[in-house]
N, C-alpha and C positions, 0 to 999 in steps of 0.2 A: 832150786838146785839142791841136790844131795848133798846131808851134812858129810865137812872131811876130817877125818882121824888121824891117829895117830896110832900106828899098828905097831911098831919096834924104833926103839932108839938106842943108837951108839955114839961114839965119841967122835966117827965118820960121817952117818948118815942117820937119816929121818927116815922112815918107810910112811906113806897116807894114804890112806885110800877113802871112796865117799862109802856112804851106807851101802850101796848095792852090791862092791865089792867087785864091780865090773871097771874101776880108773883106780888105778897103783900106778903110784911112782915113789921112786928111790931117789929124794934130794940127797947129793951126795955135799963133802966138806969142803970140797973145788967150784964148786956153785956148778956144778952138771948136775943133770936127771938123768935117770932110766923112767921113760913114761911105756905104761903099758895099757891095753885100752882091750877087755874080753869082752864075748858078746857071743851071742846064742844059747843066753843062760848062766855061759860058765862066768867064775871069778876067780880073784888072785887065789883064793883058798883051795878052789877046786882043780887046779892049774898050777905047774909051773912054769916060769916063764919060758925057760930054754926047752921046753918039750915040743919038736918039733910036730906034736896032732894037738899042740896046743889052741884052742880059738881066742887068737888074741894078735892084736898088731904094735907094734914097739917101734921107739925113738928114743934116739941117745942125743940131748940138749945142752948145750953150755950155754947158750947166751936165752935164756929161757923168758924174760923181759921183752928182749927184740922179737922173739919168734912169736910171744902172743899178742904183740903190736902188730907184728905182719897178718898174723889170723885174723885179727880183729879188724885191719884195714882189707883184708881179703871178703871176711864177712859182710860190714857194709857195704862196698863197691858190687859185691853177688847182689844183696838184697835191692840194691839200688837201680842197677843194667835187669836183672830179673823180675822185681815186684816184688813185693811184701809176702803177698799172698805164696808164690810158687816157690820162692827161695824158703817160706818157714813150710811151707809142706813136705819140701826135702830132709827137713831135718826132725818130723814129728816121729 
């Protein structure tokens, strides 16, 4: 997994993103996120977020705990009903 950073910080929020620059998120001081997720190259650098020829997909999170408990039980039960094999070749 791509190491994560620490891009800007305020007295509000955390900005992180990994090395690729392709997963930014905005932990904000209310415990929401802005997660943002670029792809076909670009990054948070190269991109802003509200630009709508932006390549990037975005979520706005508050209970962000519960939501990657739900992924993660999303994920196994895929890998489980699918196969090992065809559920990680979806995600190579």
């Amino acid at each position: 997994m791509p190491e994560l950073r620490v891009v800007r910080q305020t007295e509000y929020c955390v900005d992180f993103a990994n090395e690729y620059g392709d997963f930014f998120v905005t932990a904000k001081w209310d415990g929401c996120c802005h997660i943002y997720r670029y792809y076909n190259g670009a990054t948070f650098e190269d991109k802003r977020p509200d630009d709508p020829n932006s390549e990037s997909d975005y979520i706005h999170i508050c209970d962000l705990r519960e939501f990657i408990s739900f992924l993660t039980e999303v994920a196994d039960k895929a890998e489980r009903i699918l196969g090992f094999e065809g559920y990680e070749a979806r995600n190579e």
